[in-house]
N, C-alpha and C positions, 0 to 999 in steps of 0.2 A: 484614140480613134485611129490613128495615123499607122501604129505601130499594129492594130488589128490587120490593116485594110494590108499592111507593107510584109504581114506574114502569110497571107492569105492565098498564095499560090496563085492556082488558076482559078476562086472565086474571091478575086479581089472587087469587082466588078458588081457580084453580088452583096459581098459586103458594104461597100459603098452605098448600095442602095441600101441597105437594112437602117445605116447608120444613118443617114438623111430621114428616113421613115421616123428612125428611133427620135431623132430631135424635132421631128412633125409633133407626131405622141407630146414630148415632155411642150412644148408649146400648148396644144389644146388641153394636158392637163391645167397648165398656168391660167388660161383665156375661164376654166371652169371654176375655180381656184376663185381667180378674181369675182366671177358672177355669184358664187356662192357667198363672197364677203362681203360683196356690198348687201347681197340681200340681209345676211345677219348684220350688218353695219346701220342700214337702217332703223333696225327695232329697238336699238337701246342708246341714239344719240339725239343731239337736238338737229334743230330744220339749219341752225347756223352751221353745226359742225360740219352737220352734211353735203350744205353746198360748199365749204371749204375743202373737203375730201375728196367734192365728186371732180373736181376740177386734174386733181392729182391720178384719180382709179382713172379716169378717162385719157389721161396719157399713157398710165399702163398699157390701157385697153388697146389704144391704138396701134401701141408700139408691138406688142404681141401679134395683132393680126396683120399689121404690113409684113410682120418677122413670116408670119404660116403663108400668109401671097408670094411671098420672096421665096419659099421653100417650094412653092408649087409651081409657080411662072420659070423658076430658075435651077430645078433639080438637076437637068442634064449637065447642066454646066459647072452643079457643085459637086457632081459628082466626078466627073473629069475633072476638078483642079482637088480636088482628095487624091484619086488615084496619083496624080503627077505630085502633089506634096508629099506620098507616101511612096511613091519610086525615088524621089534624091532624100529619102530621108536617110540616113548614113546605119545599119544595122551594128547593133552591139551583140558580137558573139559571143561574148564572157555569159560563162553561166552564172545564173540571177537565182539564188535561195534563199529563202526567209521563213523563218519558225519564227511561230509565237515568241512571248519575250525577249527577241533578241532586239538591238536597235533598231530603229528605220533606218534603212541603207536610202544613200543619196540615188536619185536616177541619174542616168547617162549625161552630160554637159553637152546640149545638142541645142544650136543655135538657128533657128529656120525663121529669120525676121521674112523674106519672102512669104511663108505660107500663113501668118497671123490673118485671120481670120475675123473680121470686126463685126457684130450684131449688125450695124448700122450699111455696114456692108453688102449682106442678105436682103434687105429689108426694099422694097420696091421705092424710089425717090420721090419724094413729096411735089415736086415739077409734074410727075408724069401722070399722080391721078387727076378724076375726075374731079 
């Protein structure tokens, strides 16, 4: 993501916002993902298993939509610390080719413990809801 946003000239900007959108998207597919399993989950288990699972799918649940609140309440501001992790991200100019069958070539040795990025991080803090 970093290395899109860091090649992207003058619509870095706009990339950043694509890529935030784009990880909206893969969150409400999960949140639909999950709705869809419990409803098949229910049809072929018993009332015990169930309340044992529902316990677990409802921490998914939760943790998914605090993650899409986090992405909504706080886009501007993950978008500005993309842009800034992808300006010191250090460019590798060596040209990079790869054909079919050959090895997988290693990526670059590039160390950015600054811009590590945690779920838990995103996610709006359990103090501040209602």
């Amino acid at each position: 993501m970093l290395a899109i946003i860091h090649s992207g000239g003058s619509l870095k900007v706009t990339f950043a916002r694509y890529i935030i959108t784009y990880l909206k998207k893969l969150c409400t597919r999960q949140l639909k993902h999950y709705d869809t399993e419990a409803k098949s989950f229910g049809q072929w288990t018993t009332i015990g298993r169930l309340r044992q699972a529902s316990g677990y799918r409802h921490t998914q649940w939760t943790t998914q939509k605090r993650l899409m609140k986090g992405f909504v309440t706080h886009r501007e501001a993950l978008g500005d610390y993309l842009l800034y992790c992808a300006s010191i991200r250090t460019a590798d100019t060596s040209p990079w080719k790869w054909t079919p069958r050959d090895s997988i070539p290693e990526g670059p040795k590039v160390s950015q413990p600054e811009c590590a990025i945690l779920i838990e991080d995103l996610c709006i803090p359990t103090v501040w809801r209602f």
